[in-house]
Residue, then its C-alpha position, 0 to 999 in steps of 0.5 A: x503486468x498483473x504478475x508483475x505487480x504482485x510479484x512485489x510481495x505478497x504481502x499486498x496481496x493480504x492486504x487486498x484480501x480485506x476487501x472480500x466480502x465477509x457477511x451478506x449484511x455487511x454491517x457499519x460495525x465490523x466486530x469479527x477482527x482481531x489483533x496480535x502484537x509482536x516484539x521486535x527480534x530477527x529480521x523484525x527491526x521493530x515491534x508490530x501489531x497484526x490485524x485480522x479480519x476473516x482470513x485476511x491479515x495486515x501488519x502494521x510496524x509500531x515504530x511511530x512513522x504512523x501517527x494514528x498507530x501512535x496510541x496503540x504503540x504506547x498501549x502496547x509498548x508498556x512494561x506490565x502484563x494484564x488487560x489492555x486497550x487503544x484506538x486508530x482513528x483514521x479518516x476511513x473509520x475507528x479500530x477500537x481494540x481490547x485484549x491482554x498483554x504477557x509482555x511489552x508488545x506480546x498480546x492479543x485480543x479483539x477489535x470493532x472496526x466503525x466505518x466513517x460514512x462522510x469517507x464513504x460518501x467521499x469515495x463515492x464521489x470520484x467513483x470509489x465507492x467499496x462493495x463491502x466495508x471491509x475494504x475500508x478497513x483495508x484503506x485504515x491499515x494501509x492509510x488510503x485517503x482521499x487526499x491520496x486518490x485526489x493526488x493520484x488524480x491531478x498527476x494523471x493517474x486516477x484510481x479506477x476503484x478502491x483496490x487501486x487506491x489500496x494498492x497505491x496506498x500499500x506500496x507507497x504509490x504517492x505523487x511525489x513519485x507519478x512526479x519523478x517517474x515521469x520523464x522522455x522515456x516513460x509514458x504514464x497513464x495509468x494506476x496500475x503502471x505505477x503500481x507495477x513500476x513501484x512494485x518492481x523497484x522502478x525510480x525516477x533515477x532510473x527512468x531517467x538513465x533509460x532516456x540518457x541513453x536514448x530510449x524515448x517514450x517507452x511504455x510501462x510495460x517496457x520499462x518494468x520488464x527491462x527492470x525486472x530483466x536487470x537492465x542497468x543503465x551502462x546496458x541500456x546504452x551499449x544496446x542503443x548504440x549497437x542498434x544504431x550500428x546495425x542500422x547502418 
């Protein structure tokens, strides 16, 4: 299951790598990060802001669907060239950032990243509590919150540490999806067969198909490997009714 799930990208994998440890003191006050923005061209729809941490990196697109990036969009978005700064405050810390612009959206510069200790205490009361607080960073930029790990929870899929609520979090793992996923066909209980189901690109429309056909109760691993094999739903049936003649 685990090479299935990272098979989704590797940028999750970047993401994760934040919470690695960075100094023996690992200190409230992480200032060894740094940011580089980059203009929308390619295959990039939209402008974006990287931040690196040690040898780890995560991307952020500045196309407003974050409200704590909206400050940084507009700082970066300007038109002159010279010194610039913003701040992403989020429930897991503040990312305070300076640097210099050539160009609407092209610069870089360096970043302090303050962790919230109430959002620390938080995790530690359902049993998340991060070894080092770059792992909090990590929850900044993918937008893991509390409110996400409680969510997760009440839908029967608690995360077990930090690196699960990162994953969920990275990959859009929400419980509107726990919630639509569930159905006859698939059995779901734990985090990181959702995050595999989501990495894999399995929907409730699909789960749902599965059971149309007859399959019943199946577990993750099923479902993910019937996806990542290309089984349609027209395929799924005809396979059940050809067990169904053989049976015979």
């Amino acid at each position: 299951m685990n090479a299935l799930l990272f098979a989704g990208g590797a940028a999750l994998l970047s993401i994760l790598a934040f919470s690695v440890p960075t100094a023996a003191a690992d200190p409230l006050v992480l200032s060894d990060v740094r940011w580089v923005a980059e203009p929308a061209g390619g295959k990039q729809e939209a402008p974006r802001v990287r931040i690196q941490h040690k040898q780890s990196n995560s991307d952020q697109t500045l196309d407003g669907s974050r409200a704590d990036f909206v400050e940084a969009q507009a700082a970066l978005g300007r038109s002159t060239a010279g010194p610039v700064s913003f701040t992403v405050t989020h429930d897991a810390g503040t990312l305070s950032c300076t640097g210099n612009l050539t160009r609407a959206f092209e610069g870089k510069g360096d970043c302090r990243f303050t962790s919230d200790p109430g959002f620390e205490h938080g995790l530690g009361e359902r049993g998340l509590s991060p070894d080092h607080r770059s792992t909090l960073l990590a929850m900044l930029m993918v937008d893991a919150t509390i409110e996400l790990a409680d969510g997760l929870t009440a839908e029967g899929v608690r995360p077990k540490d930090g690196e699960d609520l990162i994953a969920a979090a990275a990959l859009d793992v929400r419980p509107d999806y726990i919630r639509d996923l569930k159905s006859e066909a698939l059995v779901l209980t734990d985090i990181q067969d959702a995050i595999a189901c989501k990495a894999l690109g399995v929907d409730g429309a699909y789960v749902r198909v599965l059971a149309a056909a007859g399959y019943r109760k199946l577990s993750a691993d099923d479902v993910v490997s019937m996806k990542a094999l290309g089984v349609t739903g027209d395929y799924a049936q005809a396979m059940n009714r050809a067990a169904g003649r053989n049976a015979k």
